[in-house]
C-alpha positions as CSV (number, residue, x, y, z in Angstrom):
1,X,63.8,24.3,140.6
2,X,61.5,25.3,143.1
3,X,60.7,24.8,147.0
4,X,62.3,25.9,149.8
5,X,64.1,28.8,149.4
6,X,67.4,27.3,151.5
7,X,66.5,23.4,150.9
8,X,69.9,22.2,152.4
9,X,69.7,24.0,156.0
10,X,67.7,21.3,157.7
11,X,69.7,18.8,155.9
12,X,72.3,16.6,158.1
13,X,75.9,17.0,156.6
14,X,78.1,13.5,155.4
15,X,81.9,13.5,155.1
16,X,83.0,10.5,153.2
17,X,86.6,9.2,154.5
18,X,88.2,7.0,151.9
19,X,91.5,5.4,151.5
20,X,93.2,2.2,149.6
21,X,93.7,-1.0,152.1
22,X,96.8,0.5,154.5
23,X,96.4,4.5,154.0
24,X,95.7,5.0,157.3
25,X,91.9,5.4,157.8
26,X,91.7,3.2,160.8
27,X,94.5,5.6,163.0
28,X,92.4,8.2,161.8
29,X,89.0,7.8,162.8
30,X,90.6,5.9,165.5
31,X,91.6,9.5,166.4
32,X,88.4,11.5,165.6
33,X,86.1,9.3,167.7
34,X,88.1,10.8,171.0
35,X,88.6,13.9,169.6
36,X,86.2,16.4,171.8
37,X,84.7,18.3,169.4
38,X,83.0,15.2,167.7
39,X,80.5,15.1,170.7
40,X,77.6,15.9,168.4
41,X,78.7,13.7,165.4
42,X,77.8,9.8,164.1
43,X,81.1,7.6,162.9
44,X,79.8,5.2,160.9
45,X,82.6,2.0,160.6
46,X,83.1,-1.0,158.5
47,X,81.9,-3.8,160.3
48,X,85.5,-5.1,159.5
49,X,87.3,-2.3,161.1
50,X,89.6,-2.9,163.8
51,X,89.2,0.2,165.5
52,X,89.3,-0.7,169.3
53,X,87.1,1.4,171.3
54,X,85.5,-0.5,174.2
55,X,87.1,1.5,176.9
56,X,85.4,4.8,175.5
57,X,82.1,3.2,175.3
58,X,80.1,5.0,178.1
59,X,76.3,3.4,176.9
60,X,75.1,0.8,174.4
61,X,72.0,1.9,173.0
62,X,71.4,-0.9,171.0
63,X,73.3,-3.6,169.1
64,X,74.9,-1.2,166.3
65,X,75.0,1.7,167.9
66,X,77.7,3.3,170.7
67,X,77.5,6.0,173.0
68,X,81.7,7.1,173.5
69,X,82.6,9.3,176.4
70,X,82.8,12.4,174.8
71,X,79.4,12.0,173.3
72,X,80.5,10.9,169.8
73,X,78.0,7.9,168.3
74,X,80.0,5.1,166.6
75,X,77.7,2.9,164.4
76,X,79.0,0.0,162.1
77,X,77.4,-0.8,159.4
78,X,76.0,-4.7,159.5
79,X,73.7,-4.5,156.6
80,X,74.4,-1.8,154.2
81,X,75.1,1.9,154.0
82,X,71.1,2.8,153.4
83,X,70.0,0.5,155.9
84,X,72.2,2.2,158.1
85,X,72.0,5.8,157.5
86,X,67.7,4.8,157.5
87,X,68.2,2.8,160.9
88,X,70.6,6.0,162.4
89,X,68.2,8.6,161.7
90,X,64.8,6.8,163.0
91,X,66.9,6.0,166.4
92,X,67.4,9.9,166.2
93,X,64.2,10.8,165.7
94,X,62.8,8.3,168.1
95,X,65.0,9.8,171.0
96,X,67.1,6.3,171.8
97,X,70.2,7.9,170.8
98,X,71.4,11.2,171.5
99,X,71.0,14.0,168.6
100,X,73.9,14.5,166.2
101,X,74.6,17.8,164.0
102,X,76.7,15.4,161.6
103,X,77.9,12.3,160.2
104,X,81.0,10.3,159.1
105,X,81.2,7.3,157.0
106,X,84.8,5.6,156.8
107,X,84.4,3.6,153.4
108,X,86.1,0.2,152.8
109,X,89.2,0.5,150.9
110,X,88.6,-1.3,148.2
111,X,84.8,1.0,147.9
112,X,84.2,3.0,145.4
113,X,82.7,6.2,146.9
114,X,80.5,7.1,144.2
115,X,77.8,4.6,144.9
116,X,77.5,5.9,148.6
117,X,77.4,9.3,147.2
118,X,74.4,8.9,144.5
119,X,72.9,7.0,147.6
120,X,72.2,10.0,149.5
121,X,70.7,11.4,146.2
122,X,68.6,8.7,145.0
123,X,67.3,7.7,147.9
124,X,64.4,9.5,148.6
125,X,64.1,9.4,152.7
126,X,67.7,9.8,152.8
127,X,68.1,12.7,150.5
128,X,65.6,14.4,152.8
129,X,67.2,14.6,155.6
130,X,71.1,13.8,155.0
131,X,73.4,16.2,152.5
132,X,76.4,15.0,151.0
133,X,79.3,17.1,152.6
134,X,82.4,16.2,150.5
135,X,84.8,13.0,150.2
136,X,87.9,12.9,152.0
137,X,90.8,10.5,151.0
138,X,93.6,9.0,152.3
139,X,97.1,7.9,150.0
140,X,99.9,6.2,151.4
141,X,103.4,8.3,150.9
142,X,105.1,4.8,150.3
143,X,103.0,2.5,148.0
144,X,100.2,5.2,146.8
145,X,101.9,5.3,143.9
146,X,102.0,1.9,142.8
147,X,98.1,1.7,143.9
148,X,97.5,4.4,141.8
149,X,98.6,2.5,138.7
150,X,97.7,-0.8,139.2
151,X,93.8,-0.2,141.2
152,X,91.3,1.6,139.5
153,X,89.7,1.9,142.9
154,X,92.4,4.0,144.2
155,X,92.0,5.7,141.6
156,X,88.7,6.9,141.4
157,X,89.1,7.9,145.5
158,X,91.5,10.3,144.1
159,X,89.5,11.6,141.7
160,X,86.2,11.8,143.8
161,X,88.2,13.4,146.7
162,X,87.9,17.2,147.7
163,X,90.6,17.2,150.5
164,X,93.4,14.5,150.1
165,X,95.4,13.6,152.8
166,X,99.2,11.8,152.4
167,X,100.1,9.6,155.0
168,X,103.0,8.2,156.3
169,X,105.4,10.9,154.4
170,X,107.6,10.0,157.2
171,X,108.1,6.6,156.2
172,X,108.6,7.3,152.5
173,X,112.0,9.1,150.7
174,X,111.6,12.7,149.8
175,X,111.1,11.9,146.4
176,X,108.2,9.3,146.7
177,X,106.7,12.5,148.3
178,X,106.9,14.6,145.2
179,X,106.1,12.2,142.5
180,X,103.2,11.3,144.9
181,X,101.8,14.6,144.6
182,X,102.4,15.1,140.8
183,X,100.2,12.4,140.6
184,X,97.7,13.3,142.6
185,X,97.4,16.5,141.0
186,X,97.3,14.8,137.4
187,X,94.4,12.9,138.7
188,X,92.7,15.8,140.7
189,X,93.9,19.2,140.3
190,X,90.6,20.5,142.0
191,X,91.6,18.8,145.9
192,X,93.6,20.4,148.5
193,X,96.8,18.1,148.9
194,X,98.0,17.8,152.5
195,X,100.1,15.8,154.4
196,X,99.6,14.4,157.9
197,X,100.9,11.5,160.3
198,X,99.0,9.4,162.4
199,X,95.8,10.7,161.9
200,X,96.7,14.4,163.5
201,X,94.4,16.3,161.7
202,X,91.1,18.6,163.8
203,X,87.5,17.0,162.6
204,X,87.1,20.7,161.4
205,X,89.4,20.7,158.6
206,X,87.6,17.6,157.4
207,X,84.0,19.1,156.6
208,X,82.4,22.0,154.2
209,X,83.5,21.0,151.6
210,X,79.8,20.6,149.7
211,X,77.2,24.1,149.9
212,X,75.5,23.8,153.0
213,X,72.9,26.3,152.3
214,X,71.7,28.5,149.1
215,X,73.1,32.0,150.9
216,X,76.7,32.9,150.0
217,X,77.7,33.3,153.2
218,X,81.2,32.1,155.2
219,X,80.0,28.5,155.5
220,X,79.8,28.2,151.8
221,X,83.1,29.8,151.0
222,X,85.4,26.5,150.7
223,X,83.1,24.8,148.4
224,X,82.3,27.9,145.9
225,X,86.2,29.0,145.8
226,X,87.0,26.2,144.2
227,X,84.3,27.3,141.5
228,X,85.5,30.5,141.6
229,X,89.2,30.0,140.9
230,X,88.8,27.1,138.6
231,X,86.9,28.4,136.2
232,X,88.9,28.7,133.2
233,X,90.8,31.6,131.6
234,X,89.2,34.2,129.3
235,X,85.6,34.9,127.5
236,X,83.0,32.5,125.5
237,X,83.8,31.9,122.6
238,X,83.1,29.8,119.5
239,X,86.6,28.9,118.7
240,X,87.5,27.8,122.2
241,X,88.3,24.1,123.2
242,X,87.4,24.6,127.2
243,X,90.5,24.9,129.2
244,X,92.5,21.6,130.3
245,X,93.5,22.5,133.8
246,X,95.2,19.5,135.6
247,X,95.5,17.0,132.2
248,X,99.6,16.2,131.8
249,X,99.6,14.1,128.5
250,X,102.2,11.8,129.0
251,X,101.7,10.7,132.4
252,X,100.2,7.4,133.8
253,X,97.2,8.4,134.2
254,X,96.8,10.8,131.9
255,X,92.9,9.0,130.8
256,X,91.4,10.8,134.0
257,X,91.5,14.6,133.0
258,X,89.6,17.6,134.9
259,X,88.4,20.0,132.6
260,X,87.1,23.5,133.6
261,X,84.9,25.0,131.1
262,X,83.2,28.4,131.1
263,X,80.1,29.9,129.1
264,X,79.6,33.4,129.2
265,X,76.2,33.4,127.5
266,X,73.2,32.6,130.1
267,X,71.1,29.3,130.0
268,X,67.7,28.9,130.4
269,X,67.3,25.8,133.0
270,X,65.4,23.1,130.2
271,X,68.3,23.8,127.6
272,X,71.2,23.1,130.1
273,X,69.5,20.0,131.4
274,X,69.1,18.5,128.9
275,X,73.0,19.1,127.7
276,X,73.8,17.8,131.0
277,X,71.2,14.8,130.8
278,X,72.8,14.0,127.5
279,X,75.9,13.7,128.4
280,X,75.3,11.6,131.6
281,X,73.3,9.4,129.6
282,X,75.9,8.7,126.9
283,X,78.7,8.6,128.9
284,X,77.8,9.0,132.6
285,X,80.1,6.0,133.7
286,X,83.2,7.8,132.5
287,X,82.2,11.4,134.4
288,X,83.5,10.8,137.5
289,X,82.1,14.2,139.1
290,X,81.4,17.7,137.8
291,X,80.8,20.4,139.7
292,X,79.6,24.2,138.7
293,X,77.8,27.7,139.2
294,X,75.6,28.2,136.2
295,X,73.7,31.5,134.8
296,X,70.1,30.3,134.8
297,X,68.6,33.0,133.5
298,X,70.2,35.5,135.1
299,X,70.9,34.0,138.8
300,X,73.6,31.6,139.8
301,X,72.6,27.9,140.7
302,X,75.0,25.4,142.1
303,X,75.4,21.8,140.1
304,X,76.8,18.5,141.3
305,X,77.1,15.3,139.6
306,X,78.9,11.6,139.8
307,X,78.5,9.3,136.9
308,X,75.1,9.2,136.1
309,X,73.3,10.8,139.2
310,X,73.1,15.0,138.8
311,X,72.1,16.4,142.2
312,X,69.1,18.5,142.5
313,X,70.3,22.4,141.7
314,X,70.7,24.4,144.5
315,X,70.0,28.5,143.6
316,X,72.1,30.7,145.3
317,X,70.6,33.9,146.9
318,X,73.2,35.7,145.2
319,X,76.3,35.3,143.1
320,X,79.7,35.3,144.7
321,X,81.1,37.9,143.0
322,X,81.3,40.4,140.1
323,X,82.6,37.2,137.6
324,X,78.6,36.0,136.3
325,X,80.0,33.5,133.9
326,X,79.1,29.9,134.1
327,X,82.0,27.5,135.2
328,X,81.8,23.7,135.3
329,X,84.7,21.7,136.3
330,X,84.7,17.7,135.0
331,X,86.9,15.1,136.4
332,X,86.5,12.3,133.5
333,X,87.8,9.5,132.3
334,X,88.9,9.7,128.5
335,X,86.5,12.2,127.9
336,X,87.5,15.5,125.1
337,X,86.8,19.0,126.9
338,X,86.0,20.3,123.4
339,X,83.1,17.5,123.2
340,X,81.6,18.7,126.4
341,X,81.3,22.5,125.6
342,X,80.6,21.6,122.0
343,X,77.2,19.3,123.9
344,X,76.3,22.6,125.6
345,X,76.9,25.4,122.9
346,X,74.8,23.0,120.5
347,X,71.8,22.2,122.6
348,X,72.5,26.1,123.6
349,X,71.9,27.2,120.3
350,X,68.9,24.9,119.4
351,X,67.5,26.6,122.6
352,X,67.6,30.0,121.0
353,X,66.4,28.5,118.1
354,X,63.0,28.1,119.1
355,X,60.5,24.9,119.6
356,X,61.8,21.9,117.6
């Protein structure tokens, strides 16, 4: 856990933007490429999108990148994602197109996010100079429902998502609107709900939603609250089954759960990797993300994980407040809270057991 002692400050920040076929994505980044605060930002496209922007374009730098009036860069992506993200940043670096602070990818709707997202992590060139930011998702007031129970796509952009936006509320009765958001709570009680039409929304309400940097500081303050009011009710304790926040039994989709669990007692870094190793390797396709501040030893570090992919740790020069309990917060699939903690308090107490 070592290196530089604020790895993610030179890191360039992505904002997923996902959505099931018709939630709106297209009037949204539509929106954001003309928006003039984006002048310092890439918006990467589906090569399928049919987002019409050929009166904006003010300079063609090359055959997949534009230059837009306001100095925003949109790029669509004609190989793959890596390819892309590689090809944007060498352009960069080589000076043939003008320096951005940030990017945005709109995702297909029928993508999965995670794979995108354990790309900038596994990717070594790519985790060195891009930082996932946070995954933002669009649901349709009128048929999100019905997605939500018959896609398991639209599902898991629901789960993945940290800010969820519903669209076209205006279109939809009052009462699709509610059930709507029960629903999206069951699924993700961690994301801000909100509700928007025709893509109104400022670029700066879609971004810092991941740390940015190891100092508790302002910047950091969306992404740790979260953490910090999440983290589950009352001390450690033997007896204790984690607490269920989100998980309505009963519901329709009541096999994706979030789970926030908290540990009082301090880990050393080995014994809570390898709980958290052991639980990605036995059931890392049904974790869709977890999330956490941990007590290493006495100092808070920042965890992230989707599926099988655990971020590197980030330590934070201090801890956010006068709580010092470890809090993790899982969004699974079919997965027992009590199973969890029970993987951590057992590889916890092997720890303190000694050498095996």
């Amino acid at each position: 856990m070592g290196g530089d002692i604020d790895p993610l400050r030179s890191r360039l920040p992505v904002t997923l933007v996902t959505g099931f076929l018709g939630s709106g994505k297209t009037t949204l980044i539509g929106r954001l490429l003309r928006h003039p605060s984006m002048r310092r930002v890439a918006v990467i496209i589906n090569e399928a999108g049919e987002i019409g922007i050929d009166h904006d374009i003010v300079a063609m730098s090359s055959e997949q990148v534009s230059l837009l009036a306001n100095g925003c860069l949109c790029c669509t992506v004609r190989t793959d994602l890596q390819e892309t993200l590689r090809a944007l940043f060498g352009e960069r670096r080589a000076g043939v197109i003008p320096d951005f602070d940030r990017v945005v990818i709109e995702t297909s709707g029928l993508a999965d996010p995670a794979p995108a997202l354990q790309t900038l992590v596994t990717d070594s060139m790519l985790a060195a100079q891009y930082r996932p930011d946070g995954v933002v998702t669009l649901v349709d007031a009128v048929h999100g429902a019905r997605q939500l129970v018959e896609q398991e796509e639209a599902r898991k952009q629901v789960a993945l998502a940290d800010l969820l936006l519903v669209t076209k509320d205006d279109l939809a009765a009052p009462g699709q609107v509610v059930a709507l958001r029960e629903d999206l709570r069951e699924l993700n009680a961690q994301a801000e709900v909100r509700q928007v039409r025709l893509g109104e929304i400022g670029p700066q309400e879609l971004v810092g939603f991941g740390p940015g940097s190891a100092r508790v500081e302002a910047g950091n303050a969306r992404f740790l609250g979260a953490l910090l009011r999440d983290g589950g009710p009352g001390p450690d304790a033997p007896d204790s089954p984690g607490y269920l926040g989100g998980h309505r039994p009963g519901r329709l989709h009541a096999g994706i759960r979030t789970a926030s669990l908290r540990f009082d007692r301090p880990f050393s870094w080995p014994v809570f990797a390898e709980a958290m190793q052991a639980i990605l390797h036995l059931r890392g396709q049904d974790v869709l993300r977890v999330k956490g501040i941990v007590d290493i030893d006495g100092g808070p570090v920042v965890v992230q994980g989707v599926q099988h992919i655990l971020h590197p740790p980030l330590r934070l020069d201090r801890w956010p407040g006068a709580d010092r309990g470890s809090r993790l917060v899982w969004i699974t699939r079919g997965m027992d809270a009590a199973a969890i903690r029970g993987m951590f308090l057992a590889t916890q107490a092997l720890g303190a057991a000694g050498p095996r």
